[in-house]
C-alpha positions in Angstrom: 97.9 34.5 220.8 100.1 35.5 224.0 97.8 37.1 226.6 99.2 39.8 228.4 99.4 39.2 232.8 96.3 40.9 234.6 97.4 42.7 237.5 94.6 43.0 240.6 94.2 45.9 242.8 93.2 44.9 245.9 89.8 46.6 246.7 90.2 48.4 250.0 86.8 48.3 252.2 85.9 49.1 255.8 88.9 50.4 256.8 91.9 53.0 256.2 95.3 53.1 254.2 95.8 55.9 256.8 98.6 55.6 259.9 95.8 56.2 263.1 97.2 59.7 265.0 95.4 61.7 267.3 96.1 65.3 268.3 95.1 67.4 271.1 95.1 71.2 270.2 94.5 74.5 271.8 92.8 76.6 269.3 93.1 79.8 271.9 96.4 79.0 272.5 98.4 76.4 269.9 101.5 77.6 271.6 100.8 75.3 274.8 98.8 72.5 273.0 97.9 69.9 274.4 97.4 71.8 277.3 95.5 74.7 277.8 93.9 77.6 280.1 90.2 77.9 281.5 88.3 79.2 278.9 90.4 78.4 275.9 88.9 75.8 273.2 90.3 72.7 273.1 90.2 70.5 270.4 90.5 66.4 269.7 91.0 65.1 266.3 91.3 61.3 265.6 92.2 60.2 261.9 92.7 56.6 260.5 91.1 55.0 262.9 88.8 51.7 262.7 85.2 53.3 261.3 82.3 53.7 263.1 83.7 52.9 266.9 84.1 53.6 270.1 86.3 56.2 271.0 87.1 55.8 275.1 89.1 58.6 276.6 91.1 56.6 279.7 92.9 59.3 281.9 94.3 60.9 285.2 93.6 64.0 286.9 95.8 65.0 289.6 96.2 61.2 289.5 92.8 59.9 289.9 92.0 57.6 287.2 88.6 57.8 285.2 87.0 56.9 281.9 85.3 59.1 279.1 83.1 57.8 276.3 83.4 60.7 274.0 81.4 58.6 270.8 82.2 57.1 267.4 84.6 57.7 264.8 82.5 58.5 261.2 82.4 55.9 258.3 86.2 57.4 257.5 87.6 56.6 260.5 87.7 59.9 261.9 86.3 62.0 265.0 86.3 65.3 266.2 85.6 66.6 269.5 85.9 70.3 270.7 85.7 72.2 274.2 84.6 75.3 273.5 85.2 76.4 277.0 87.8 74.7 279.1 86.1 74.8 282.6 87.6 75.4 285.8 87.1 71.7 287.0 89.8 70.6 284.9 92.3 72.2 286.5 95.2 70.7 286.9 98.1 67.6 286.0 96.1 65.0 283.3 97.4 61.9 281.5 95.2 61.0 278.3 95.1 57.4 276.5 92.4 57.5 273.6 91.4 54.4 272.0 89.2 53.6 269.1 87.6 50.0 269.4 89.5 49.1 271.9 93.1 49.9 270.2 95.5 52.8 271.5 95.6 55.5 268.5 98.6 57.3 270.6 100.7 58.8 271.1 99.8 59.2 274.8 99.3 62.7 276.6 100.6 64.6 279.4 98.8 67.8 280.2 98.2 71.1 281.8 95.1 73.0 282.8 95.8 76.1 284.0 93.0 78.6 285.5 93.6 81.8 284.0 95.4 84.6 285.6 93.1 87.8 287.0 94.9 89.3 289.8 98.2 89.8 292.0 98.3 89.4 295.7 101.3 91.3 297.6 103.2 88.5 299.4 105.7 91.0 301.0 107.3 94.2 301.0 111.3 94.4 301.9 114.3 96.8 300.6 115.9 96.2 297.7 119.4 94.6 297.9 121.4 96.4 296.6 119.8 99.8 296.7 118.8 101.3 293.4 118.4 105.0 294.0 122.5 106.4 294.3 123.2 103.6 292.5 125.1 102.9 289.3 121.7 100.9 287.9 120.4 102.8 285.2 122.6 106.4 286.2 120.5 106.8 289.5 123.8 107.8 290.7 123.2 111.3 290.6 119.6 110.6 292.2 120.3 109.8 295.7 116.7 110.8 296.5 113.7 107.8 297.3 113.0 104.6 297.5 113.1 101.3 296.3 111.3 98.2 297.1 111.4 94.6 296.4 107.9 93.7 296.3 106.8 89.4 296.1 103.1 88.8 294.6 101.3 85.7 294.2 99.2 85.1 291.0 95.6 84.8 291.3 92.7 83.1 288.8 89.0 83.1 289.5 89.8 80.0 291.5 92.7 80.6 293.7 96.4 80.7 293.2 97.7 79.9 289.8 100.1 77.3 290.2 102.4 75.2 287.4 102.0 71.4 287.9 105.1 69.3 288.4 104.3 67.8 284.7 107.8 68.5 283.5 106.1 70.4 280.3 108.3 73.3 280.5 105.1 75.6 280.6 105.8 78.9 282.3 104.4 82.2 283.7 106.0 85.1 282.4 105.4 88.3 284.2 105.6 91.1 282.1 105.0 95.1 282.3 104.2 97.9 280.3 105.0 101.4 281.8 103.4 104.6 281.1 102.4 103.1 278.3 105.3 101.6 276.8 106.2 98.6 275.1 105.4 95.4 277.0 108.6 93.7 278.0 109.5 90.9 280.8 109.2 92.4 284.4 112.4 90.3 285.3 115.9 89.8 284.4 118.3 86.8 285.2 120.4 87.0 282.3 121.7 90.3 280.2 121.0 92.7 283.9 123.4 95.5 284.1 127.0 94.8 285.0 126.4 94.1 289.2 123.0 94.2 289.1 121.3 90.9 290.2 119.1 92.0 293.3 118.7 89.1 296.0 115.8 87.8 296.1 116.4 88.0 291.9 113.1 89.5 289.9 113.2 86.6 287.7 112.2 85.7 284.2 109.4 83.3 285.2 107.3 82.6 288.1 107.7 79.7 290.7 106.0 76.6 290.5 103.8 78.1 293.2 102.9 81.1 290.8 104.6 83.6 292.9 107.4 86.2 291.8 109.1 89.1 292.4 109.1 93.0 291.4 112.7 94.5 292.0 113.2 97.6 292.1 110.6 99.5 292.4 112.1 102.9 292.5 111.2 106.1 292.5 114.4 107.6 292.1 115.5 111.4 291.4 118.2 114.3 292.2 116.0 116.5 294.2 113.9 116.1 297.6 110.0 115.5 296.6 106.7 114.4 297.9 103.6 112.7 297.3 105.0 112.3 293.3 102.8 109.9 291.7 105.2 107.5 289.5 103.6 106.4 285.7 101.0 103.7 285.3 102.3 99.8 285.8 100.6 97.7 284.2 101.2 94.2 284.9 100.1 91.0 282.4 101.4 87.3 283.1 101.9 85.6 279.5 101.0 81.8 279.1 102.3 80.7 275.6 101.4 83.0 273.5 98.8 85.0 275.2 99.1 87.6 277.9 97.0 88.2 281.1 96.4 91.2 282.2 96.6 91.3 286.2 97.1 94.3 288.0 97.5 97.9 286.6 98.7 100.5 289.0 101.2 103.4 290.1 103.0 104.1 293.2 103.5 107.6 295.1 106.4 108.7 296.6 108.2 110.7 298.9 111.7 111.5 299.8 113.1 114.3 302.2 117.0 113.1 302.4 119.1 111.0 300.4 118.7 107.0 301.1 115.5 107.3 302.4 111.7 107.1 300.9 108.3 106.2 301.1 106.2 104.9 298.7 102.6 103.6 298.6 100.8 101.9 295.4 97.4 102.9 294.2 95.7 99.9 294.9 96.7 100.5 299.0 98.4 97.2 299.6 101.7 97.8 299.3 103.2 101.0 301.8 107.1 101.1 302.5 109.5 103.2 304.1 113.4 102.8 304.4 
């Protein structure tokens, strides 16, 4: 009688069939994952690692170096780890190796903490260049009457200026603005302006690197003399990823006795010009 061939399954034990991956995600924020903003939750998950072992965290902040022992991996090879509230000590440029027993799970991180926006600070007040009010931009032609300011701020969290690291990650600040209550769009334009219309300094898409941009024009701009005319409500958010911080809310009033000329002064006191 022929016997038939026995094919054996290997019988797989104390470790995975599993590639080894690790992720680093911002569950306030996926959008900018793996880095995140003070108080977002930030989350590591290890899978296919060795089971039961050492996971070491080895990393750079701002480029000092320091070790983490964050624990064990479970019987399956995996670990989880969450921050359920980034703190502001983390702030700023991190690198991040994590290793389980001793062996890189990669792929290696570079990341951004940022603190989270709360507040403008007026940086300057100049004239716009070129003028708005008299101008072609958005038919203020026939409204020679008021003024119009270029107005810098600087971004503020709870624990100074908000700055972006020189990471290279592409993470921006967007400063955006709702008025009177409308739909929030960007607050500045480099691209798609009106025909002419690219004010120097420009009120850009993004903020600098330093976290500081500008707001050009603000205009109060109309066919008559007028005075002490209180403008509609700015409100002003700066939008990380996928989220939007709201900063500054406000309105200006303004004066104008002759065409070309104006005054204006915001709510919050801090920003009062004349041309």
């Amino acid at each position: 009688m022929r016997l038939k061939s026995l094919v054996l399954l290997p019988v797989m034990c104390g470790f995975s069939l599993h590639a080894q991956t690790v992720t680093v995600t911002d569950n306030s924020n996926a959008a900018i994952s793996p880095s995140a903003v003070v108080g977002d939750s930030l989350q590591v998950t290890i899978t296919g690692a060795a089971a039961s072992s050492l996971v070491t965290l080895t990393y750079t902040q701002n480029g000092t170096p320091g070790t983490y022992f964050a624990g064990y991996t479970d019987a399956m090879g995996s670990f989880t780890q969450t921050d359920p509230n980034v703190a502001s000590w983390k702030i700023g440029a991190w690198t991040e190796q994590w290793d389980v027993g001793g062996v890189n799970v990669g792929p290696n991180f570079s990341l951004e903490v940022f603190d989270a926006p709360s507040s403008l600070s007026v940086q300057s007040v100049a004239a716009t260049s070129p003028d708005a009010c008299g101008s072609s931009y958005q038919n203020f032609g026939t409204k020679p009457y008021g003024p119009s300011a270029s107005i810098q701020y600087q971004i503020n969290g709870a624990n100074g200026s908000v700055t972006v690291p020189n990471t290279g990650l592409g993470i921006m600040l967007e400063p955006q603005e709702s008025v009177g209550g409308g739909a929030v769009g960007d607050l500045g334009c480099t691209t798609g302006c009106p025909t002419g219309w690219l004010w120097t300094p420009p009120s850009a898409k993004y903020a600098s690197s330093s976290g500081r941009f500008y707001d050009v024009p603000v205009a109060d701009c109309l066919a008559v003399a007028f005075s002490n005319t209180p403008s509609p409500v700015q409100n002003i958010s700066i939008k990380i990823g996928n989220h939007n911080y709201p900063v500054r809310s406000q309105y200006f009033t303004s004066s104008s006795s002759s065409p070309g000329h104006g005054s204006t002064t915001s709510s919050y006191g801090d920003v009062s010009y004349s041309q």
